[in-house]
C-alpha angles and dihedrals in degrees: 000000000000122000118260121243099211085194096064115020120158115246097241089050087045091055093049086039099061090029091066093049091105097259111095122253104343097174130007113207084254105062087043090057093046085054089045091048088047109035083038117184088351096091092032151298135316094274103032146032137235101222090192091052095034083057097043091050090050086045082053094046087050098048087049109129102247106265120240118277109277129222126252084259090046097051091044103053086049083052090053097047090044084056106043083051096049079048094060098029073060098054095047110094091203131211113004107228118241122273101259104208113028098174085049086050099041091047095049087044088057100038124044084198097058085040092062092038103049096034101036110026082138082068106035100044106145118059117268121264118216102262078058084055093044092046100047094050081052092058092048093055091051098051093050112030105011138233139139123267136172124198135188107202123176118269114278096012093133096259101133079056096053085051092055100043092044089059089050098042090050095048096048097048091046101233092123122044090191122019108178110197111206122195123175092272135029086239092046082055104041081052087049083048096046088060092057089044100058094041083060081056114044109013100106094194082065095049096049091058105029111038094141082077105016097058095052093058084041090058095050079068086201095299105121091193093073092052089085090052101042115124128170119195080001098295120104107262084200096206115171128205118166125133107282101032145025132190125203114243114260106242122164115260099013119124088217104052114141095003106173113216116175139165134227138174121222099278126111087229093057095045108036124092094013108160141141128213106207130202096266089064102255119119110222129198123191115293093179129049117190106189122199115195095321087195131080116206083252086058109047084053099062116060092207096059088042088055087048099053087044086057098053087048089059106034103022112037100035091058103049085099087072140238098332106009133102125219130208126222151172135221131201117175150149119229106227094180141354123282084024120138097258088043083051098047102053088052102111092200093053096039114015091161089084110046096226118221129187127201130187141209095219108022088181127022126217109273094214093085086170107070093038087059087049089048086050085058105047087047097051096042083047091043087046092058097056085269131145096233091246093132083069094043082053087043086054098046100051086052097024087132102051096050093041082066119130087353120141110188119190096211113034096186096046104111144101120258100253082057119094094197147002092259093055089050092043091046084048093056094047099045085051092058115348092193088046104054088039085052099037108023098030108033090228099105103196115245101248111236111247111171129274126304096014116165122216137226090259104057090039083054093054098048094102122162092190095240121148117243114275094014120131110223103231090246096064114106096181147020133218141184135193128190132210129212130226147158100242093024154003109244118208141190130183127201136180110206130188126224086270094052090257101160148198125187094223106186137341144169144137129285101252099032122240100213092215139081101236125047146134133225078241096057103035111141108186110066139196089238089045087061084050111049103197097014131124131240082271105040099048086046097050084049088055101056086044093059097040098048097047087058096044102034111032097059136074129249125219116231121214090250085050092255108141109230125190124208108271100197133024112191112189113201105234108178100099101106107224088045100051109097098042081051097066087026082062088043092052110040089030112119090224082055082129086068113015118090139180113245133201126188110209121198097234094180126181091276100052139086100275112219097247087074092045102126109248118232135185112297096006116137113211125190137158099323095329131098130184102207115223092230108080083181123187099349083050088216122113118237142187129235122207139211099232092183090055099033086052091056098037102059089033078066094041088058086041094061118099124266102263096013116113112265092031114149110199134179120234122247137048095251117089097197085066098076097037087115100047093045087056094047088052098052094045086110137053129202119230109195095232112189114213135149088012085301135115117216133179107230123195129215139190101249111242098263089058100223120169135284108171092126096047087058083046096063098042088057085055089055091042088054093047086056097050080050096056111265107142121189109219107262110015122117088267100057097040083045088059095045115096122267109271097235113205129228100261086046098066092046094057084055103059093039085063097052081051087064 
């Protein structure tokens, strides 16, 4: 043990020091601060303290001669000093202890690499492959010298680790003021911050090297309310420590003093603005991103909200640095489906800007696809009865090197431990859900499947006829609406036609409207009860189509050639269940009943009875795969019903016609990202040819991840109501139905023989 010098102890050794003497607690740091604070240079410096003088003033403050009696204000006012002086003696976090390991400190400082591995080996317990190696000197470069990188790295390849520990690295070393860490949502982040907060609080390693940063947070003792009055050495330290941000106390001397770290979801309003004025006086904004999987499976789904995300990345978070200044940034993401924003992204012809890199879980499969199929056997027959699978992982072992052959694996440890290799745990994966592994462990997402001659949201969205919204092209003869129901809110569609069946979507939106461009059925804000205060389901819907329709309805539409034109036919859609009876109540008892209908779409698959062999009966009106039935029954209200497989494919070739061409259906405006929304809702859904009863259907489905399509039935209504108003397309039952009777030779012969007579 050293020798003690009794002239300059530390506080903390003078405290151990009495407090061994044999007597119980003789001083608590607290009351020795108190007499520091009170006896001042007089026992010692600002460091250290002289026991001898510290005794002798003690020895002073006991031999005093006992004071007169003081008044009630008097007592009061020394209560209230003695207070205010326990209160900062309080607030004062006292001596900071000494770094522990300075050559530890000094390597991790210089290597993100030896920082993961010394401070955090309970993490980072598998060696590193090389994509870890790639991505964290990635992460290096862009710390120190800048620059902007994506990454798709495999599922689970500790890549949401690597972003945590890269905005703490780069705050405690002090090569970032202000590192600003983005998930897909605010709460996904604050969860991403709460990890680095509570390794600032309990890792010990850290505590040992950086306790200029470490014993602050330590002395909050998880009570946020002190961080506003915390000193140390008398001045504010102004930590900050709240939910979406934290800021690294300001001690004299530290790198790290004042280090901004916030968090922020993918949303302009979280990122924009973000700024700290610190106590020198400068105001500083991030200088650093670090993004971790900025999509969420629902976006990556929907190219408008992928085009969006891409937007704020560009626009947003790269200018959170301010007018003049580059940030740097990181990306690490997982591509769900092609033409994604990661998928995007890490397209280094669309966005060069980034350097895209992808890495994979398997870079080369085995060649002996045999035996694998024969594993995948043994494993799903094990697996089926109530087994572990361990007869495969046996199989495996006995021609492991067989079906090893020709395989390149990125990361050779990763593995479970009823797993012999990487390439077992990798076929396993894959054999479990194959688009899945190839999405979310290879970075390659399969293109589903969808039918033939699909279109895609891209190419709807760019058949623009430069019409403005609302205007009637001069061709149009006639104008029709549908209207379809739901809970939250009545979605509509307008559409001018020509004769041919030629046709413009000329406007369409949502009852009440959303006032944005992008929204689901699921996040719709502004609701139809919200528009009737007090009322019922049925009151506040029949309110709806009342309203809708008065507005829609009840006005006139300028042609291009100045003629006014009215809506000829209203179809509402009546099949949701709660809503049907105050559907055909409205239709009834509505002022525009001449023109407004019921409408029922009916699923008339491969299998079923198609309507060109429905049996007519008396009063019924029967078009191109619609009929209007003659019995209007309880509700005493006639209504259609309406083919949807047919109708679906009807109006998909309808978009897929050329511009100019006959049969063309066309949106209106010159803007593309207009329409982002509406071309969505139109390919929610994907045709499969199925073949029953020696006849070939299209049949339509939902695609898996559900999204709407309450537009796309929309537009097929307002085909369907065009139809009902004569517009006939060349060459469809309907037009071939209204041509005359083709009469033969003899015919005509008999006929004339019979005039003879």
């Amino acid at each position: 043990m050293a020798p003690i010098n009794p002239t300059q102890l530390k506080p903390a050794d003078l405290t151990r020091l009495l407090n061994s003497a044999g007597f119980g607690e003789v001083i608590s740091e607290r009351t020795l601060r108190r007499h520091r604070n009170r006896a001042g240079y007089t026992i010692g410096d600002a460091r250290t303290v002289d026991l001898f003088r510290y005794a002798a003033w003690l020895t002073h403050r006991y031999l005093e001669p006992p004071k007169k009696e003081r008044t009630y204000e008097e007592m009061k006012e020394a209560a209230r000093l003695r207070n205010a002086e326990l209160a900062r003696a309080g607030q004062d976090i006292g001596q900071i202890p000494e770094v522990v390991n300075p050559q530890r400190k000094a390597a991790a400082a210089a290597s993100f690499k030896t920082f993961c591995e010394v401070y955090f080996p309970e993490v980072f317990y598998l060696p590193w492959s090389q994509d870890h190696l790639k991505v964290i000197e990635k992460i290096e470069t862009a710390v120190r010298q800048g620059g902007l990188f994506a990454l798709a790295m495999p599922r689970a390849s500790g890549k949401t680790s690597l972003m945590q520990m890269a905005c703490l690295w780069s705050a405690l070393i002090g090569a970032t003021e202000f590192v600003t860490l983005i998930a897909a949502s605010a709460e996904r982040a604050k969860d991403l911050l709460e990890n680095i907060k509570v390794w600032l609080e309990t890792n010990d390693l850290l505590h040992e090297d950086f306790p200029e940063v470490t014993f602050p947070i330590r002395a909050l003792e998880r009570i946020t309310n002190r961080q506003k009055g915390q000193r140390y050495n008398g001045i504010p330290t102004r930590i900050e420590w709240v939910a979406d941000k934290i800021v690294l106390p300001m001690i004299d001397g530290s790198k790290s003093s004042g280090a901004v770290i916030s968090s922020s979801g993918m949303k302009g309003s979280d990122i924009r603005g973000q700024n700290y004025a610190r106590s020198d006086g400068r105001v500083v904004r991030p200088q650093l991103v670090m993004v971790d999987d900025p999509q969420t499976t629902e976006s990556a789904w929907s190219p408008s909200q992928s085009q969006r995300r891409e937007a704020i990345l560009a626009g947003d978070v790269l200018g959170m640095a301010g007018p003049g200044k580059k940030i740097s940034g990181l990306m690490a993401c997982t591509v769900i489906r092609p033409g994604d924003m990661a998928d995007n992204i890490l397209d280094r012809q669309k966005h060069p800007e980034w350097q895209g890199e992808r890495t994979k879980m398997v870079y080369a499969f085995p060649t002996n696809e045999k035996l694998w199929a024969q594993y995948a056997e043994i494993r799903a027959d094990s697996l089926r009865n109530d087994g572990d699978g361990s007869e495969a992982t046996e199989f495996y072992r006995q021609n492991r090197e067989a079906m090893d052959a020709g395989a390149i694996v990125a990361w050779p440890e990763r593995h479970n431990n009823d797993e012999l290799s990487a390439i077992q745990h990798a076929m396993n994966l894959r054999f479990r859900d194959e688009a899945a592994f190839f999405a979310e462990y290879q970075n390659e997402p399969i293109v589903e499947a969808e039918g033939e001659d699909m279109l895609n949201a891209d190419e709807i969205a760019a058949k623009l006829n430069g019409y403005n919204r609302s205007i009637i092209p001069v061709s149009c003869n006639l104008l029709t609406l549908f209207i379809d129901v739901q809970q939250k809110a009545l979605f509509w569609m307008l559409c001018g036609w020509e004769g041919d069946f030629t046709g413009y979507i000329v406007d369409y939106g949502t009852w009440p409207d959303q006032k944005r461009l992008y929204f689901t059925l699921r996040d719709i804000r502004r609701t139809i009860a919200q528009q009737k205060p007090g009322a019922g389901l049925e009151g506040a819907l029949y309110n709806a189509l009342e309203k809708l329709t008065d507005e829609k309805l009840g006005r006139f539409y300028r042609r291009e050639d100045g003629l006014d034109m009215k809506i000829d036919r209203c179809l509402i859609d009546a099949n949701w269940g709660q809503s049907t009876d105050v559907i055909y109540q409205f239709c009834r008892q509505s002022r525009f009943a001449g023109i407004v209908l019921p409408s029922h779409g009916k699923y008339v698959g491969a299998s079923s009875i198609p309507f060109s062999e429905y049996k007519r009966k008396k009063g019924d009106r029967i078009g191109l795969h619609w009929r209007i039935p003659n019995t209007a029954g309880k509700r005493a209200v006639r209504h259609v019903l309406i083919d949807t497989n047919y109708w679906k494919s009807f109006v998909h070739a309808r978009l897929a016609v050329a511009m100019g061409d006959p049969g063309s259906l066309s949106l209106f405006g010159r803007d593309e990202t207009t329409h982002r929304l509406l071309a969505e809702h139109l390919t929610a859904e994907y045709r499969i040819q199925t073949m029953a009863r020696d006849r070939v259907v299209d049949e339509w489905k939902l695609k898996a991840i559900r999204p709407d399509n309450h537009w796309l039935d929309c537009l097929v209504g307002c085909g369907v109501a065009a139809s009902m108003e004569g517009a006939k397309l060349f060459g469809t039952e309907a037009d071939r139905e209204n041509r005359p009777a083709k009469i033969r030779l003899s015919q005509l012969q008999k006929g004339k023989q019979l005039c003879r007579t």
